[in-house]
N, C-alpha and C positions, 0 to 999 in steps of 0.2 A: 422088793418094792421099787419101782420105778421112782426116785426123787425128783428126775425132770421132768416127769409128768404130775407129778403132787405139787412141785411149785407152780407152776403154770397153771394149775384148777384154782389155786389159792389167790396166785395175781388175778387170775378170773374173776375167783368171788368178790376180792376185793375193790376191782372196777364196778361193777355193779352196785356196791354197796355206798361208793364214794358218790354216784350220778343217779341215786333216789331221791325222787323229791322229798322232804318232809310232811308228809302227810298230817303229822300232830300237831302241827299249828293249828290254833281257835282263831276265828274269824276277827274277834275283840284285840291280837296281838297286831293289826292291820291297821287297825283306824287308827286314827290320829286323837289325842288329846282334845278336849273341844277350847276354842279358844274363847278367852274371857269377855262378854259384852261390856262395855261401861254405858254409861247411861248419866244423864244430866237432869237432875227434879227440877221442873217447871214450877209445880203448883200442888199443893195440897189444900183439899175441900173435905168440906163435912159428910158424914157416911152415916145411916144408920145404923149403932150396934146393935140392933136387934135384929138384923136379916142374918141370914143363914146363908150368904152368898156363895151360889154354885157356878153361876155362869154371868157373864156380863159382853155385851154388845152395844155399840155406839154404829147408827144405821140413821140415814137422814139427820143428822146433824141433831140427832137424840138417843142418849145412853138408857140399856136397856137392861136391866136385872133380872137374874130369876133366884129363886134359893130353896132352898130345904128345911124340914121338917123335924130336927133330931126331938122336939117335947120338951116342956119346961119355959119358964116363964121372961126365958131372955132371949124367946125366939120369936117371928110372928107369922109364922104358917110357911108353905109352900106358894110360892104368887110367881105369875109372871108380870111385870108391868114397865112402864117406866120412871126415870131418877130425873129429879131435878140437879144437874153439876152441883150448882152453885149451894146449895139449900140442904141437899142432900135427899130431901124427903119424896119419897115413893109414891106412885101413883098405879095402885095393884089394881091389875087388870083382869086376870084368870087365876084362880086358884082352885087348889087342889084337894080332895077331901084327907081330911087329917091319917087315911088308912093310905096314903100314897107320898111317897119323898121325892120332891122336886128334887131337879140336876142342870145339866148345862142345857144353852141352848143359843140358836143360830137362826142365821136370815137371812134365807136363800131366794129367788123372784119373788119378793112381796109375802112369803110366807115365812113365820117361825115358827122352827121344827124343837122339839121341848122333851127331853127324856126326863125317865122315873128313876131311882138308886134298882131295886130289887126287884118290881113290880116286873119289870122288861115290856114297860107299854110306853107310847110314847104319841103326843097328840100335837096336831098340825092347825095352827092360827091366822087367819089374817091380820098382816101386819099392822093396818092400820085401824080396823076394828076390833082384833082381836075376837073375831066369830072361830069359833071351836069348824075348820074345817076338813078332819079326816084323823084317825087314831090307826097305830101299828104298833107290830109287837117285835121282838127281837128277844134272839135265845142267850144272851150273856148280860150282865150288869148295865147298866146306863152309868155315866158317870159326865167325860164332858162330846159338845160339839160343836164343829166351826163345817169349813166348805171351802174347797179351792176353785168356787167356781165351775163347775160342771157337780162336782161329789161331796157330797156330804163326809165329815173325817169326823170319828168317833172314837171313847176310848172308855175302857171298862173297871178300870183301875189296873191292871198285870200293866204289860210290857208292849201288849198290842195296840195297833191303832187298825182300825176300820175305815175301807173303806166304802162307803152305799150310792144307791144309785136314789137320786131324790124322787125321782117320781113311783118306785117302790118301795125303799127303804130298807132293802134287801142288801146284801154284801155283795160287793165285785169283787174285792181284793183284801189284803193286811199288808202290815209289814210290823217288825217286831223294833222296837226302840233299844241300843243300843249304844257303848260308847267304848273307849279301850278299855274299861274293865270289865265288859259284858252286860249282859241286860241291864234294863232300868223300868222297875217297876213303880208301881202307883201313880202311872201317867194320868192326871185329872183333869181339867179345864184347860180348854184349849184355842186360839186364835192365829189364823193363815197370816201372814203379813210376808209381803213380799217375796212368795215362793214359796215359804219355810211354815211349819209348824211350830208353834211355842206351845210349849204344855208346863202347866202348874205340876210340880210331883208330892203330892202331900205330904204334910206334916215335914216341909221342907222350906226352906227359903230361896230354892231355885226354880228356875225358868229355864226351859232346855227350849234349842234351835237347832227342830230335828230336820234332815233330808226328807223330802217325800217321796223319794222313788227308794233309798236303801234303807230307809230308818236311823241311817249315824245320826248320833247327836254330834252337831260342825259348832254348837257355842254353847256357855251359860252362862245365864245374869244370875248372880246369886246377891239380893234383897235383903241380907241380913243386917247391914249398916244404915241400911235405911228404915227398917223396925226399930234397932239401935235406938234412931233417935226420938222415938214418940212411944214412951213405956207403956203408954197404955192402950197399946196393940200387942203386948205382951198376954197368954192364957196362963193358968195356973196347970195345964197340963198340954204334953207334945201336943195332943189331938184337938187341943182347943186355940181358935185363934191364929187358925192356918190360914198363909197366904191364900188366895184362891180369888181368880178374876184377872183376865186379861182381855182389854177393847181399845182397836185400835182404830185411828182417825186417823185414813190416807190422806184426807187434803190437807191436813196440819202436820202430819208426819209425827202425831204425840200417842202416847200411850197410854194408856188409864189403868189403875193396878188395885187391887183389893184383896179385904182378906174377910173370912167366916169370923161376924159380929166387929168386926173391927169399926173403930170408928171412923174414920178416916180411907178418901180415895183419894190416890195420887196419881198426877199429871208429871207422864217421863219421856225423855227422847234417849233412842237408843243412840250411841255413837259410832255405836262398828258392826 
């Protein structure tokens, strides 16, 4: 056996082995940590607990609710309409026949766009009448939606977010939500504000501030100290009396925050 040709194959091998990339890095070992939002309570107002609150929107200097369906006597249908701040009390405008579960909704040129939980249909309003103008359907769950202004952003409960094209309501794109420990599923309710996406993640007391071109989550407000202090936003079970509602007011720079049957909406400014 040639030795100085057996060393030489072996310093071989093991130059190659030193200058391999690591291939088995996961995507989630990249991102960064999302950094913490703090936030400053303005104001808290009256809310009705009997909504089923899925979605919330503040559009002309008027807060806009929609909610769901789940049955039984502490809920009061699927509606879309509008909130009075101060009073709390609802002024339903569109409702839904008791065989269909409202969800999030959004308002994009003068129309709002209104998804179902399971049905996968999904009907188009005018905003300031509220005339039923145009119904679509879509092949995954309804859950919440906002708009960055050109596209409608949707999300179905997993880890996806949608994006559609508003004058079909058809998909362009996704992207998959995300943070260093890897997915983040039961993305729900959702609101554009400055760039970013915020989504409710159910049965959670956080607020994720995702990317919208890679899906990292870059922040989170987690709302648990602020439940803390009004017990009776507390449910007797995880799935009851989940946060869910975010409307945001650009020219006061405040946020509105809500939860399913909760009594109370709260007026917040982010700080960072």
């Amino acid at each position: 056996m040639n030795y100085r040709l057996l060393g030489l194959a072996l310093l071989f091998v093991a130059c190659n082995n030193e200058s391999k990339p690591n291939n088995e890095t996961t995507s989630a070992t990249t991102i960064a940590a999302p950094a913490q939002i703090n936030y400053k309570l303005l104001k808290d107002h009256p809310h009705d607990s009997s909504s089923f609150t899925q979605g919330l929107i503040f559009y002309n200097n008027t807060l806009y609710e929609s909610t769901g369906n789940p049955g039984g006597v502490l809920h009061n249908g699927s509606w879309v309409g509008t909130v009075d701040i101060a009073t709390g009390k609802q002024n339903k405008k569109a409702m839904l026949d008791s065989a269909f579960f409202g969800e999030g909704i959004t308002i994009f040129n003068n129309k709002i766009y209104r998804l179902t939980w399971q049905n996968r249909k999904g009907y188009v309003y005018d905003a300031a009448t509220f005339k039923l103008l145009n119904e679509f359907s879509y092949n995954h769950e309804g859950w919440g939606i906002t708009h960055n202004g050109k596209e409608l952003i949707v999300s179905d409960g997993s880890s996806n977010i949608y994006f559609w094209d508003p004058a079909t309501c058809k998909e362009i794109r996704r992207i998959s939500v995300q943070d260093n420990n890897g997915l983040k599923n039961n993305i729900n309710e959702l609101e554009f504000i400055n760039g970013y996406i915020y989504a409710n993640v159910w049965q959670t007391n956080d607020i994720l501030k995702i990317d919208p071109a890679s899906g990292n989550v870059v922040g989170l407000l987690n709302l648990a100290a602020l439940k803390q202090q009004f017990p009776e936003l507390s449910g007797v079970s995880e799935s009851d009396k989940v946060l869910n509602g975010i409307a945001y007011d650009s020219s006061s720079n405040r946020v509105f925050i809500t939860g399913k049957n909760w009594s109370k909406l709260f007026e917040i400014q982010l700080l960072n």
